[in-house]
mmCIF file of the N, C-alpha and C atoms, coordinates in Angstrom:
data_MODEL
# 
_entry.id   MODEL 
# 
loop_
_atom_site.group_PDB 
_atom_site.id 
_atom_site.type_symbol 
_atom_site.label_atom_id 
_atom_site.label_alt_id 
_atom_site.label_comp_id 
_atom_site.label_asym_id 
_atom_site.label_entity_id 
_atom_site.label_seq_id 
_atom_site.pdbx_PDB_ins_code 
_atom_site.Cartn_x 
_atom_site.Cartn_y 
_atom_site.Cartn_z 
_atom_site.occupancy 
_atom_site.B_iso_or_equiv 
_atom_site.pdbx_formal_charge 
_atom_site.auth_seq_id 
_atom_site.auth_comp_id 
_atom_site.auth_asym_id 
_atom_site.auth_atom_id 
_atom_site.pdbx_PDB_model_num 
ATOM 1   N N  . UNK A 1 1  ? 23.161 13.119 -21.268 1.00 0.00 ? 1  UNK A N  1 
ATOM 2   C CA . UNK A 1 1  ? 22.430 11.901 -21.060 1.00 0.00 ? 1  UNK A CA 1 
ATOM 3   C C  . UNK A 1 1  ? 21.523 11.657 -22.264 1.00 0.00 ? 1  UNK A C  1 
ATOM 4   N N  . UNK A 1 2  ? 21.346 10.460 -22.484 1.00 0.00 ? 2  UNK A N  1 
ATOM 5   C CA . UNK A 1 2  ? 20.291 10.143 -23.875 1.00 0.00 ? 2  UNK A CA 1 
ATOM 6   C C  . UNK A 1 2  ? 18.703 10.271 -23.643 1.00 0.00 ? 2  UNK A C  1 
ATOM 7   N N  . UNK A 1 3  ? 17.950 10.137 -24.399 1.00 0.00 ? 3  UNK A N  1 
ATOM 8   C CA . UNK A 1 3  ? 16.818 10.412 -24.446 1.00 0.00 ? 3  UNK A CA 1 
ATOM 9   C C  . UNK A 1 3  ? 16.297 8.885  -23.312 1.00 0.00 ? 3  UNK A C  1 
ATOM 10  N N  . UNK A 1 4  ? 16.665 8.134  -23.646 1.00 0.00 ? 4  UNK A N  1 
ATOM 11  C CA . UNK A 1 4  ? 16.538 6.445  -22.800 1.00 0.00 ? 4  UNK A CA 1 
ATOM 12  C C  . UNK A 1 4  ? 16.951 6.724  -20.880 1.00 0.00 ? 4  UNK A C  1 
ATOM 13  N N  . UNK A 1 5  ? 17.604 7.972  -20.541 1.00 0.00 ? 5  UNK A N  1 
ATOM 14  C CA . UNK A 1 5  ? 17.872 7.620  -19.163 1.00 0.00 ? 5  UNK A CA 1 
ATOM 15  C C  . UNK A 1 5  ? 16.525 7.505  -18.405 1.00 0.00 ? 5  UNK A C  1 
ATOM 16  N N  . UNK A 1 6  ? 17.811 6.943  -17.840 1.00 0.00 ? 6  UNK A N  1 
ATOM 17  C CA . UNK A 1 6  ? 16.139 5.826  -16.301 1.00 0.00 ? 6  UNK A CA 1 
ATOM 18  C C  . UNK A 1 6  ? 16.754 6.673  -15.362 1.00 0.00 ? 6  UNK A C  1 
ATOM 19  N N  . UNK A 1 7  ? 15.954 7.177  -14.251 1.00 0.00 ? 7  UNK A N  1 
ATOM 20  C CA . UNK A 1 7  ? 16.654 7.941  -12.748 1.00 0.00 ? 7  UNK A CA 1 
ATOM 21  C C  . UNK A 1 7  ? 16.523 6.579  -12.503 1.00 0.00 ? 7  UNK A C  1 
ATOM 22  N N  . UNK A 1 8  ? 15.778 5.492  -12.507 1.00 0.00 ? 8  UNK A N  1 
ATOM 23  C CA . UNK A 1 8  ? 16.335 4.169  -11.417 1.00 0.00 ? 8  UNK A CA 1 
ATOM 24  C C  . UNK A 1 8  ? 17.074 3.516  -11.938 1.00 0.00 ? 8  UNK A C  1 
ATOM 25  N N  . UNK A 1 9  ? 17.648 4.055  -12.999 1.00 0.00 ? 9  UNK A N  1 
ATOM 26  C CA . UNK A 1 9  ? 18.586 2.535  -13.483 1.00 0.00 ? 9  UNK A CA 1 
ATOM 27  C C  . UNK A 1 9  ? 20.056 3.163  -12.930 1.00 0.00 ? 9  UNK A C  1 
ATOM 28  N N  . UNK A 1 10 ? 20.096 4.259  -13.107 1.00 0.00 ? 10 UNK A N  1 
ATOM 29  C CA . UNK A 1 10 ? 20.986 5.799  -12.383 1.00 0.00 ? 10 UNK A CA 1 
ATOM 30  C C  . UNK A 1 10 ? 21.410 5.356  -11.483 1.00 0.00 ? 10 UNK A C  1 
ATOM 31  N N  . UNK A 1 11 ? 20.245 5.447  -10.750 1.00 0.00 ? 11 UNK A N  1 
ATOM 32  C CA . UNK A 1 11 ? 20.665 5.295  -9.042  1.00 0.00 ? 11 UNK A CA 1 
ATOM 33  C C  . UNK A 1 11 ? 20.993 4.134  -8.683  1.00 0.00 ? 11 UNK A C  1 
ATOM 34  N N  . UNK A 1 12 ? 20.580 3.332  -9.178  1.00 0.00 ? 12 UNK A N  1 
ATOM 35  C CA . UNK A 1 12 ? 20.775 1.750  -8.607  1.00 0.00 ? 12 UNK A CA 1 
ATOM 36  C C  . UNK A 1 12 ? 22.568 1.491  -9.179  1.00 0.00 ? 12 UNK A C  1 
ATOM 37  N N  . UNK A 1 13 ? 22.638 2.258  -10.426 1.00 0.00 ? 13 UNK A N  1 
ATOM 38  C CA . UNK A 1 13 ? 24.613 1.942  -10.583 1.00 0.00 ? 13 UNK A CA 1 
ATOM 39  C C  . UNK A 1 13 ? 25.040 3.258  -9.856  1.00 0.00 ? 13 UNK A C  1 
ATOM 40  N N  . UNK A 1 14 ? 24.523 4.511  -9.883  1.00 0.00 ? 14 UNK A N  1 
ATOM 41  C CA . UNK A 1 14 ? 25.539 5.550  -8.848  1.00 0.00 ? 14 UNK A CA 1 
ATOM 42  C C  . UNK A 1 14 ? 25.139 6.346  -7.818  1.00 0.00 ? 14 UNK A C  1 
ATOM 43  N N  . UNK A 1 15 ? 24.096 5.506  -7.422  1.00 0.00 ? 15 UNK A N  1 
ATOM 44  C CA . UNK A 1 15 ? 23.268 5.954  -6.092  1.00 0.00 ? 15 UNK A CA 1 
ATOM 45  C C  . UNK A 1 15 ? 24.065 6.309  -4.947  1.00 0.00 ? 15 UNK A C  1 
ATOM 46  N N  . UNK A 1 16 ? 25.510 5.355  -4.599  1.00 0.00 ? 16 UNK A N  1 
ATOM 47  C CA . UNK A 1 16 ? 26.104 5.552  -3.877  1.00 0.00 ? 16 UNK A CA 1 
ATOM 48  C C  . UNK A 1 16 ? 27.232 6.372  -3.831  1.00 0.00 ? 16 UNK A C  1 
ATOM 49  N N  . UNK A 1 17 ? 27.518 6.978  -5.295  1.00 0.00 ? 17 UNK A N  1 
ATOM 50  C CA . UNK A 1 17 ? 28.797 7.771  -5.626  1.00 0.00 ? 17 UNK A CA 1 
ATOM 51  C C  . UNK A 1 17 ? 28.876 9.195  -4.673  1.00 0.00 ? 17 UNK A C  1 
ATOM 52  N N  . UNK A 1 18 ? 29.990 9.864  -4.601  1.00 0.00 ? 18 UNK A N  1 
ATOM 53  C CA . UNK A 1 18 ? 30.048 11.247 -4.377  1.00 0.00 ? 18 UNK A CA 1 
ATOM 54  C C  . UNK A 1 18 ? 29.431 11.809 -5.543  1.00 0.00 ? 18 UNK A C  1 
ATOM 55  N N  . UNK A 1 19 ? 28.584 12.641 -5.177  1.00 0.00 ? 19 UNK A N  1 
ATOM 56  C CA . UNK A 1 19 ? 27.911 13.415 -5.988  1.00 0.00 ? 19 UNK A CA 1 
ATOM 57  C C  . UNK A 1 19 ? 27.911 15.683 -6.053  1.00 0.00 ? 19 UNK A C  1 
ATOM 58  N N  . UNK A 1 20 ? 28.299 16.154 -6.785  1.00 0.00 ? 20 UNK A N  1 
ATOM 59  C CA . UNK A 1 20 ? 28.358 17.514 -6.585  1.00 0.00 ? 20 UNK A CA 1 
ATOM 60  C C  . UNK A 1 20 ? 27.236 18.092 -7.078  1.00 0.00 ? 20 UNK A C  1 
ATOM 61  N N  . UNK A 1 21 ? 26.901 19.470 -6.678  1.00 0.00 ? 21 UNK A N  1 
ATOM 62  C CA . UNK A 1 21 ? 25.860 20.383 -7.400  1.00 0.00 ? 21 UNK A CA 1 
ATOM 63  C C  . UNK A 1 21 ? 26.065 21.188 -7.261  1.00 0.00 ? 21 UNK A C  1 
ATOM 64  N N  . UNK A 1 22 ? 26.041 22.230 -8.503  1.00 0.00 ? 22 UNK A N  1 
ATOM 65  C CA . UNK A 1 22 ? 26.421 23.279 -8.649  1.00 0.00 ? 22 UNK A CA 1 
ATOM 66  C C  . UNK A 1 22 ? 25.311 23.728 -9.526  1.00 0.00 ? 22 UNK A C  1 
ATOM 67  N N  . UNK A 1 23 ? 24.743 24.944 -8.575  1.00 0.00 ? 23 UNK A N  1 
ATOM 68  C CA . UNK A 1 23 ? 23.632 25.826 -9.132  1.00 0.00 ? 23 UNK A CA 1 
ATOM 69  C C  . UNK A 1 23 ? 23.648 27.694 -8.947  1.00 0.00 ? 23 UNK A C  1 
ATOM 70  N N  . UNK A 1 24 ? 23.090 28.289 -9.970  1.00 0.00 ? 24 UNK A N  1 
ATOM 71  C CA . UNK A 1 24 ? 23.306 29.398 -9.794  1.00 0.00 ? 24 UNK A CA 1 
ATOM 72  C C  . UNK A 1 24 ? 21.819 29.770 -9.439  1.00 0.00 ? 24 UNK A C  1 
ATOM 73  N N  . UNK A 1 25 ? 21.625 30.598 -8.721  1.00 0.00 ? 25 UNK A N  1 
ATOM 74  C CA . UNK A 1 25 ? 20.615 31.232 -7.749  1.00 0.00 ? 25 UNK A CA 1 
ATOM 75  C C  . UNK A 1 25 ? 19.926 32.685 -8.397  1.00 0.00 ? 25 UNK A C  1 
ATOM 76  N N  . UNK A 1 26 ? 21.160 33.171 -9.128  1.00 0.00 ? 26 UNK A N  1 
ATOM 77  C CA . UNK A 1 26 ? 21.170 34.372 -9.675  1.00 0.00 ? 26 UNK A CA 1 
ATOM 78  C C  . UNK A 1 26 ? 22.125 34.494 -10.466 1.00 0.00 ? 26 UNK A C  1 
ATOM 79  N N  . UNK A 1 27 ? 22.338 36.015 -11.424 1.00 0.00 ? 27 UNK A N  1 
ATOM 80  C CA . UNK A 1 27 ? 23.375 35.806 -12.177 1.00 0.00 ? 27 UNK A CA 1 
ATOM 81  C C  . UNK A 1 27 ? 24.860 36.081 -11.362 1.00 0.00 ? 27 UNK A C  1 
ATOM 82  N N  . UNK A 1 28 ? 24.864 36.443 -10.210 1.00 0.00 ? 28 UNK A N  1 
ATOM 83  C CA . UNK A 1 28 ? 25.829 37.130 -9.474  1.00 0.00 ? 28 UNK A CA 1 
ATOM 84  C C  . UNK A 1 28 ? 25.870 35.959 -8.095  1.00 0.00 ? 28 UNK A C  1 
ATOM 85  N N  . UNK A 1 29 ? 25.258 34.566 -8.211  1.00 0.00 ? 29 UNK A N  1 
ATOM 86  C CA . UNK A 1 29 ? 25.499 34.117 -6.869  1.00 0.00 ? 29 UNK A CA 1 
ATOM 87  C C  . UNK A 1 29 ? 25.433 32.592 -7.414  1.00 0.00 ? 29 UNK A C  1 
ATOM 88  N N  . UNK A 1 30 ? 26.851 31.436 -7.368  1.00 0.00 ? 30 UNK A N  1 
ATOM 89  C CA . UNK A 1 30 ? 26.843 30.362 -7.736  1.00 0.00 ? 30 UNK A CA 1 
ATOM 90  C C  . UNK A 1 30 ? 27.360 29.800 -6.422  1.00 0.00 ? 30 UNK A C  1 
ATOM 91  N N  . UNK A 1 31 ? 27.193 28.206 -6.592  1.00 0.00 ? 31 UNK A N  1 
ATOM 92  C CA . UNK A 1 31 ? 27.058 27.276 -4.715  1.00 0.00 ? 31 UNK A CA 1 
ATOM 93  C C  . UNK A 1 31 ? 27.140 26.653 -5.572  1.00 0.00 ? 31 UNK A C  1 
ATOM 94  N N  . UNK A 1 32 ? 28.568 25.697 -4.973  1.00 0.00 ? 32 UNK A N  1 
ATOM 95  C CA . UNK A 1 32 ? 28.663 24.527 -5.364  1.00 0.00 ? 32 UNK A CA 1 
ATOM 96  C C  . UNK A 1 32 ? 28.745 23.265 -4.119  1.00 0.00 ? 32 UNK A C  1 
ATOM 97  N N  . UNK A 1 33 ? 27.890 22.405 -3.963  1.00 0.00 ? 33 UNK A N  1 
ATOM 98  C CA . UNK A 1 33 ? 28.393 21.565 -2.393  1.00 0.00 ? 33 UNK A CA 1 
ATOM 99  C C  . UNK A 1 33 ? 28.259 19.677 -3.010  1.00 0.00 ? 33 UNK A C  1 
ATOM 100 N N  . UNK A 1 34 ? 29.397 19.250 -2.285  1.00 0.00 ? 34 UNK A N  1 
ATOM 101 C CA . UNK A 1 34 ? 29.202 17.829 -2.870  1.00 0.00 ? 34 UNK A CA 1 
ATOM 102 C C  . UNK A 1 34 ? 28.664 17.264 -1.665  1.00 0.00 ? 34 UNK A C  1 
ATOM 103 N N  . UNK A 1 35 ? 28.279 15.866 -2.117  1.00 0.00 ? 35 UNK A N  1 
ATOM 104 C CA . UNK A 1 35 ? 27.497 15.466 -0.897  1.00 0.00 ? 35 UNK A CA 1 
ATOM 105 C C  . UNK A 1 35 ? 28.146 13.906 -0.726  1.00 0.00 ? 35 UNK A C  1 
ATOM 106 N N  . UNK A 1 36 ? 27.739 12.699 -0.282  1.00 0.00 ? 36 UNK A N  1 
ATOM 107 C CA . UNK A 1 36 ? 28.338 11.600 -0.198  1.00 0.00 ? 36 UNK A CA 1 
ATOM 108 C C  . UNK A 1 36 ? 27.846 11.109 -0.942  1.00 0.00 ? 36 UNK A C  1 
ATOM 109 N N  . UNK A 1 37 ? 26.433 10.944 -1.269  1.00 0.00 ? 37 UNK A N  1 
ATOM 110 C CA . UNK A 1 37 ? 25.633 10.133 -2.448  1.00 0.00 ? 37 UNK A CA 1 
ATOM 111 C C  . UNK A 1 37 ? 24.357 10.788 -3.117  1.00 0.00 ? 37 UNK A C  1 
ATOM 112 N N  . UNK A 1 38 ? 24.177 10.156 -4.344  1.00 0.00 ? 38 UNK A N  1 
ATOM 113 C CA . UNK A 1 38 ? 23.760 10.631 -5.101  1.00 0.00 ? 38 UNK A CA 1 
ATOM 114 C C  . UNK A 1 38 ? 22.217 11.215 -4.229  1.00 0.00 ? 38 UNK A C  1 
ATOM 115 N N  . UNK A 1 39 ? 21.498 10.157 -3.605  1.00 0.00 ? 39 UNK A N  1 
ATOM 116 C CA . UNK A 1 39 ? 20.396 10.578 -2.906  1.00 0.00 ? 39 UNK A CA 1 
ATOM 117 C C  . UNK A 1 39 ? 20.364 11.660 -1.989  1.00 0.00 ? 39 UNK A C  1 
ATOM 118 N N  . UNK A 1 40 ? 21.575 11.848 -1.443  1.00 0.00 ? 40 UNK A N  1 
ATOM 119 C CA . UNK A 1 40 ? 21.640 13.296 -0.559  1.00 0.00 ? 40 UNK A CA 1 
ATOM 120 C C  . UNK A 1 40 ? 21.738 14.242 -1.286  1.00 0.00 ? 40 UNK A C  1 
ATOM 121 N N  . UNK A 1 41 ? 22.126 14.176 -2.645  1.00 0.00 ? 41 UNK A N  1 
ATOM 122 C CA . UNK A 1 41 ? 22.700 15.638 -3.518  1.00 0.00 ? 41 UNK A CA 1 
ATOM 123 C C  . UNK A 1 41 ? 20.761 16.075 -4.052  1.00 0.00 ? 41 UNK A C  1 
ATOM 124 N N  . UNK A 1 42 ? 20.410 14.945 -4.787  1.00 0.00 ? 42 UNK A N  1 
ATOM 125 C CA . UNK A 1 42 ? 18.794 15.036 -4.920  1.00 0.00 ? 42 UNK A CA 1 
ATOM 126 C C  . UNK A 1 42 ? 17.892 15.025 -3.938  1.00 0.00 ? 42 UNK A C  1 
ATOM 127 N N  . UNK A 1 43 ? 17.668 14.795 -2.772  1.00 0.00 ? 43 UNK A N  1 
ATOM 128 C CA . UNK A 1 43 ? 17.318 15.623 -1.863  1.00 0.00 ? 43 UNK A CA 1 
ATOM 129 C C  . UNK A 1 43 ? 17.057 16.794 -0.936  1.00 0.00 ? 43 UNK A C  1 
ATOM 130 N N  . UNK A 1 44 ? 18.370 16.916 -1.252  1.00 0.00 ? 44 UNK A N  1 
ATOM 131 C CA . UNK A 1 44 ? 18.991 18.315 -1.443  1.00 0.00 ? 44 UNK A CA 1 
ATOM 132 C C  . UNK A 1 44 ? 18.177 19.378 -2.214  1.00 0.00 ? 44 UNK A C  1 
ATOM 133 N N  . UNK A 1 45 ? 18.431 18.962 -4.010  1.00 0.00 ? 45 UNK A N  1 
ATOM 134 C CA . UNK A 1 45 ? 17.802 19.605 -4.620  1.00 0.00 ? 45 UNK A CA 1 
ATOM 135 C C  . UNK A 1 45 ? 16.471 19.776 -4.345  1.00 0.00 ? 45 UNK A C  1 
ATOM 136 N N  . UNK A 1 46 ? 15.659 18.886 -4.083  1.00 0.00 ? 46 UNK A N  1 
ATOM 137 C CA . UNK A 1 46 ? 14.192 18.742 -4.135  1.00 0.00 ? 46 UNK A CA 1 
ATOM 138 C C  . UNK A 1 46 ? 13.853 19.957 -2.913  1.00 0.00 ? 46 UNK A C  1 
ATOM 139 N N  . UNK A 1 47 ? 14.194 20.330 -1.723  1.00 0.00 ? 47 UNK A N  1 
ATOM 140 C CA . UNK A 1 47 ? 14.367 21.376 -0.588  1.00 0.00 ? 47 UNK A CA 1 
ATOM 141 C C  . UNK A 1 47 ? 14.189 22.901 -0.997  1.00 0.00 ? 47 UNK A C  1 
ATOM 142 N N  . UNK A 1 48 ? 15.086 22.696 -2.379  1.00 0.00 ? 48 UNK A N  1 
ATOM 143 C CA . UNK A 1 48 ? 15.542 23.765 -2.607  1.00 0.00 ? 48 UNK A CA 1 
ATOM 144 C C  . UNK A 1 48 ? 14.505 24.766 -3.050  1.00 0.00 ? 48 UNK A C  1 
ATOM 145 N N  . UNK A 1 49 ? 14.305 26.442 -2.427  1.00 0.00 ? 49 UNK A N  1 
ATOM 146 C CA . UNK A 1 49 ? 12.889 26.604 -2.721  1.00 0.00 ? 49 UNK A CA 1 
ATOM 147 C C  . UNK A 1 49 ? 13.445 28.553 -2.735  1.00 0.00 ? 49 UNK A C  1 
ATOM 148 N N  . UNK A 1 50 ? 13.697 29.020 -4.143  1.00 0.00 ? 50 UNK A N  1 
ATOM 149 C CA . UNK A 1 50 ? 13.275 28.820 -5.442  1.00 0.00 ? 50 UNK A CA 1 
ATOM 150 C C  . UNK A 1 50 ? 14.157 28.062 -5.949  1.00 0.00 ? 50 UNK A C  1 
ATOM 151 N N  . UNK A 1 51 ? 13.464 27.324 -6.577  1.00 0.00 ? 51 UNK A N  1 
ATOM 152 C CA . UNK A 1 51 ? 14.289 26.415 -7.810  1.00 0.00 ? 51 UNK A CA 1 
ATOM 153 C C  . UNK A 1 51 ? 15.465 26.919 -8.210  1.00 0.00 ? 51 UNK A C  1 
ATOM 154 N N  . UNK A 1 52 ? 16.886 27.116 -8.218  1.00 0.00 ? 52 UNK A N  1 
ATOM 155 C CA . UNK A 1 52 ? 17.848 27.887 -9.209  1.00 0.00 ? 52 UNK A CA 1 
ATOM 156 C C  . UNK A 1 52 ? 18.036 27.683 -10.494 1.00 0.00 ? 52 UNK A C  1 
ATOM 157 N N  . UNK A 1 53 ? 17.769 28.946 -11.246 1.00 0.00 ? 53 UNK A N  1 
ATOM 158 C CA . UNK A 1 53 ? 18.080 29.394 -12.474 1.00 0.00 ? 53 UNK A CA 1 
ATOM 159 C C  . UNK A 1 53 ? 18.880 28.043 -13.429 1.00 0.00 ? 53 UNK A C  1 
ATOM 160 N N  . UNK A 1 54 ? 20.055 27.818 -12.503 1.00 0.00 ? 54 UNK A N  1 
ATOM 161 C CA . UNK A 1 54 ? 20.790 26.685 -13.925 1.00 0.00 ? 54 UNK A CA 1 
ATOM 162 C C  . UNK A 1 54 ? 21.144 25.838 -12.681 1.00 0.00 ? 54 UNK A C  1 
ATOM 163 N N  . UNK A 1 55 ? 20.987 24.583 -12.564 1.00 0.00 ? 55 UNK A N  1 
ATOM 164 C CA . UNK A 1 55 ? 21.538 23.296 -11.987 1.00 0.00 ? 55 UNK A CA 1 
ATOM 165 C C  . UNK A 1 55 ? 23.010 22.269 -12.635 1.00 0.00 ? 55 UNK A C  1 
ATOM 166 N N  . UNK A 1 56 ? 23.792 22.275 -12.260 1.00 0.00 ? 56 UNK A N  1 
ATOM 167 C CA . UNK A 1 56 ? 24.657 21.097 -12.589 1.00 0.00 ? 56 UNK A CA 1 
ATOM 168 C C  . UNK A 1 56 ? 24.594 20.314 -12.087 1.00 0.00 ? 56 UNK A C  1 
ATOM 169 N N  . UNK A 1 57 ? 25.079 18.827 -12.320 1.00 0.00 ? 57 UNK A N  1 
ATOM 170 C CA . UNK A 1 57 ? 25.039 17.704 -11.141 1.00 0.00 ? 57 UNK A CA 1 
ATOM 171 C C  . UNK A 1 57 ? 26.447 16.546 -11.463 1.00 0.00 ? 57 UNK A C  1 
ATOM 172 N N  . UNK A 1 58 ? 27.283 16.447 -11.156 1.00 0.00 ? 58 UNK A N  1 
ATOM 173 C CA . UNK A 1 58 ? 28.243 15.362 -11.375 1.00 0.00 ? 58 UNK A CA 1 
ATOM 174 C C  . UNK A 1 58 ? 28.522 14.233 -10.677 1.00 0.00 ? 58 UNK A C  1 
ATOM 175 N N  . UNK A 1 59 ? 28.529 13.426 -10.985 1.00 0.00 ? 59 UNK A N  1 
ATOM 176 C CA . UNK A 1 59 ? 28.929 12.162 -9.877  1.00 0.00 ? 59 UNK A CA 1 
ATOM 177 C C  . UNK A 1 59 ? 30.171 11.584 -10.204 1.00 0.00 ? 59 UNK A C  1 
ATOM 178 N N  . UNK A 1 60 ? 30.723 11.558 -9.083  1.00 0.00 ? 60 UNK A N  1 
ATOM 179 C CA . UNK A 1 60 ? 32.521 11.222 -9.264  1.00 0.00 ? 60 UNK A CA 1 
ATOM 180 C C  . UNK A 1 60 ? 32.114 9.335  -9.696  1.00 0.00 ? 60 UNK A C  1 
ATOM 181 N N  . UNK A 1 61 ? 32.550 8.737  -10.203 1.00 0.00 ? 61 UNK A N  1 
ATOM 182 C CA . UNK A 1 61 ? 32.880 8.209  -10.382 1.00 0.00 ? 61 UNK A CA 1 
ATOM 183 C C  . UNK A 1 61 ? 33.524 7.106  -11.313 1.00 0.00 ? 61 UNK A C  1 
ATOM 184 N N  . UNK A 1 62 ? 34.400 6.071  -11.020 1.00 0.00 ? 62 UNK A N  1 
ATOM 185 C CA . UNK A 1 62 ? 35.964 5.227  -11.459 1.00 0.00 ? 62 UNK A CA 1 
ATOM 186 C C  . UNK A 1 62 ? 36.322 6.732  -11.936 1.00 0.00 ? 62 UNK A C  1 
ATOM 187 N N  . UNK A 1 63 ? 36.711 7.074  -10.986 1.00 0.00 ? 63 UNK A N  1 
ATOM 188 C CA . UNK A 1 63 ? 37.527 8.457  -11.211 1.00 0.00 ? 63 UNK A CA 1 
ATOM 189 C C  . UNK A 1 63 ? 37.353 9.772  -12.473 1.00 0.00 ? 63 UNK A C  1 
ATOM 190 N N  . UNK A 1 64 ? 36.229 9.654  -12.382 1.00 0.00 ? 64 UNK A N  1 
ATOM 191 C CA . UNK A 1 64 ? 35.964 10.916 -13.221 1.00 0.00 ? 64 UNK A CA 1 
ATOM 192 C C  . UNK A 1 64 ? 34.269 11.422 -12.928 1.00 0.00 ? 64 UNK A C  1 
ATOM 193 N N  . UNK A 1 65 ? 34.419 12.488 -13.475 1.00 0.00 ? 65 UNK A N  1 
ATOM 194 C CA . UNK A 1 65 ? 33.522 13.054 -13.101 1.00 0.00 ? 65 UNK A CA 1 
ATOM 195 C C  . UNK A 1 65 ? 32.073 12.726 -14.373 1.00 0.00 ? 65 UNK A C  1 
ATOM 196 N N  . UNK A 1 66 ? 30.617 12.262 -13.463 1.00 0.00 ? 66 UNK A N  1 
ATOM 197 C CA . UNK A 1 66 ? 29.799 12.228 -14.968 1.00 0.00 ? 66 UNK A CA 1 
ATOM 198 C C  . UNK A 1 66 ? 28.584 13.025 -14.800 1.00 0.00 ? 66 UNK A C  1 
ATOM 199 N N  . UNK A 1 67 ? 28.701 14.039 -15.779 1.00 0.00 ? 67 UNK A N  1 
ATOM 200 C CA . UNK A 1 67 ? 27.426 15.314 -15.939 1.00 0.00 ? 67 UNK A CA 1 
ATOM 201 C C  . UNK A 1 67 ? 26.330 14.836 -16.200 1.00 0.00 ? 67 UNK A C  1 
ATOM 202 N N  . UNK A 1 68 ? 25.193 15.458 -15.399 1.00 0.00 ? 68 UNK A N  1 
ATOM 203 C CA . UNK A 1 68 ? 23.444 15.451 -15.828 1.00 0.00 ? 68 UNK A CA 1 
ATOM 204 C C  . UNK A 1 68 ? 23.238 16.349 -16.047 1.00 0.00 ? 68 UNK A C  1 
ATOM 205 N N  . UNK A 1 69 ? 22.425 16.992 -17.038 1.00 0.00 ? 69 UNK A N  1 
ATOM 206 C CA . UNK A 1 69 ? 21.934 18.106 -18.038 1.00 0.00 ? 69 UNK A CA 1 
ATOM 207 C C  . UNK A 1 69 ? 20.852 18.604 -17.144 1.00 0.00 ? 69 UNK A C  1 
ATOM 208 N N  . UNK A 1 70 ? 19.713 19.139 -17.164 1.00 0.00 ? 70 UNK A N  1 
ATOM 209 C CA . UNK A 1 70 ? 18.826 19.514 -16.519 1.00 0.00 ? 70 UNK A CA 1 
ATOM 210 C C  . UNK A 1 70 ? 17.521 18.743 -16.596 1.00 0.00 ? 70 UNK A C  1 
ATOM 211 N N  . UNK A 1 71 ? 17.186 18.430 -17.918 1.00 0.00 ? 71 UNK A N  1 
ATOM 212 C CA . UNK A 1 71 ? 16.256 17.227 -17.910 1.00 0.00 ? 71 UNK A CA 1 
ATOM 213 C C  . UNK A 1 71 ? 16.369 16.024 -17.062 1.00 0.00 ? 71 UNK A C  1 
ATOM 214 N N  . UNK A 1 72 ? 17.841 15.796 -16.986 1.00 0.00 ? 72 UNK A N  1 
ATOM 215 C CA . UNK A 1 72 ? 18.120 14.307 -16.323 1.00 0.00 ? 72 UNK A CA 1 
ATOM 216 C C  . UNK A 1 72 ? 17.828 14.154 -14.934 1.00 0.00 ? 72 UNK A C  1 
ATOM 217 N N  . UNK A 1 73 ? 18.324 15.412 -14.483 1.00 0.00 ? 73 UNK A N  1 
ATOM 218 C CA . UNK A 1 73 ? 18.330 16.413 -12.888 1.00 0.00 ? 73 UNK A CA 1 
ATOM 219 C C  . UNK A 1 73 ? 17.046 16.409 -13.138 1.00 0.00 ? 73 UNK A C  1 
ATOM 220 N N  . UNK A 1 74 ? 15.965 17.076 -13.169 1.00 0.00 ? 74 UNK A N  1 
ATOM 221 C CA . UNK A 1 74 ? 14.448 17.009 -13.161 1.00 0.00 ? 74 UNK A CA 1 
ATOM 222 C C  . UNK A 1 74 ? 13.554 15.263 -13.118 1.00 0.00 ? 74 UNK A C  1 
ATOM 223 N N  . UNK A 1 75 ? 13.987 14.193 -14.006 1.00 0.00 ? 75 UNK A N  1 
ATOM 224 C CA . UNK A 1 75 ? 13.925 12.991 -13.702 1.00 0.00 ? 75 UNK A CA 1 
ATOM 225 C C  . UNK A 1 75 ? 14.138 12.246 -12.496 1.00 0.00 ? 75 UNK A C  1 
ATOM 226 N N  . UNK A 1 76 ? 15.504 12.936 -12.213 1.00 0.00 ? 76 UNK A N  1 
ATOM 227 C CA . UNK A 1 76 ? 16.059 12.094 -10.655 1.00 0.00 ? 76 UNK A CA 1 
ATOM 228 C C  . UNK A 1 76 ? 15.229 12.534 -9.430  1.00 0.00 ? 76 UNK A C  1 
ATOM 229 N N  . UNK A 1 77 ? 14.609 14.251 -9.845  1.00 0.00 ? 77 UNK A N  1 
ATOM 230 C CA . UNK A 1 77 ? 13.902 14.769 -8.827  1.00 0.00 ? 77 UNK A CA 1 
ATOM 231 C C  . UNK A 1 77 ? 12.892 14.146 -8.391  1.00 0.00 ? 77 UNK A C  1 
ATOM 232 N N  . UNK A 1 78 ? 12.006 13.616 -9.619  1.00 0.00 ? 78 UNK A N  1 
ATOM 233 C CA . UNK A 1 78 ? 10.572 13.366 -9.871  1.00 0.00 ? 78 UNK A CA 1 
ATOM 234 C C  . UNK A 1 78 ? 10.733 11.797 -8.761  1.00 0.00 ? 78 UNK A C  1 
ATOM 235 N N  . UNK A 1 79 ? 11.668 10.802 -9.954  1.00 0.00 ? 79 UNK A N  1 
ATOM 236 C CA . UNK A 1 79 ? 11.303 9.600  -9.686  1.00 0.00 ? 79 UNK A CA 1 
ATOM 237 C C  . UNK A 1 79 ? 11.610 9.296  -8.478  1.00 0.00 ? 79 UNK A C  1 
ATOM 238 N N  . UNK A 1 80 ? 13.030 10.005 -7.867  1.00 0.00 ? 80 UNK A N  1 
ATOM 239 C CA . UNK A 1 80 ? 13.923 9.274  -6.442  1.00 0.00 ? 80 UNK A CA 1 
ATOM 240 C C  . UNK A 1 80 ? 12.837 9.471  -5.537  1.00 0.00 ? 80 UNK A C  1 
# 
């Protein structure tokens, strides 16, 4: 993601996408669960208590999959 991402400009085009997350907990324990939309996957995260080590986040969509880095994931946390 560029230095310019908006979490609301995000959500408002893929708020509604299938969204996955995949985080590791430890070095020996990774969870991956998709959710229906983007707001359930970041909600999700925000619950989550300890924070995990490395976060992924993808949102399916027009058929492909699109990655958030960890900064971007920390934005969506803050602002959603």
């Amino acid at each position: 993601m560029s230095e310019n991402f908006s979490a609301k400009e995000t959500f408002a085009i893929y708020g509604e996408s299938e969204t996955t997350v995949t985080f590791v907990r430890d070095e020996f324990f990774t969870e991956e669960k998709t959710f229906p939309t983007m707001r359930d996957a970041v909600d999700y995260l925000k619950a989550l208590s300890p924070i995990p080590l490395e976060i992924v986040l993808r949102i399916r969509a027009h058929g492909r999959d699109i990655p958030f880095d960890r900064k971007s994931i920390a934005k969506l946390m803050h602002e959603l």
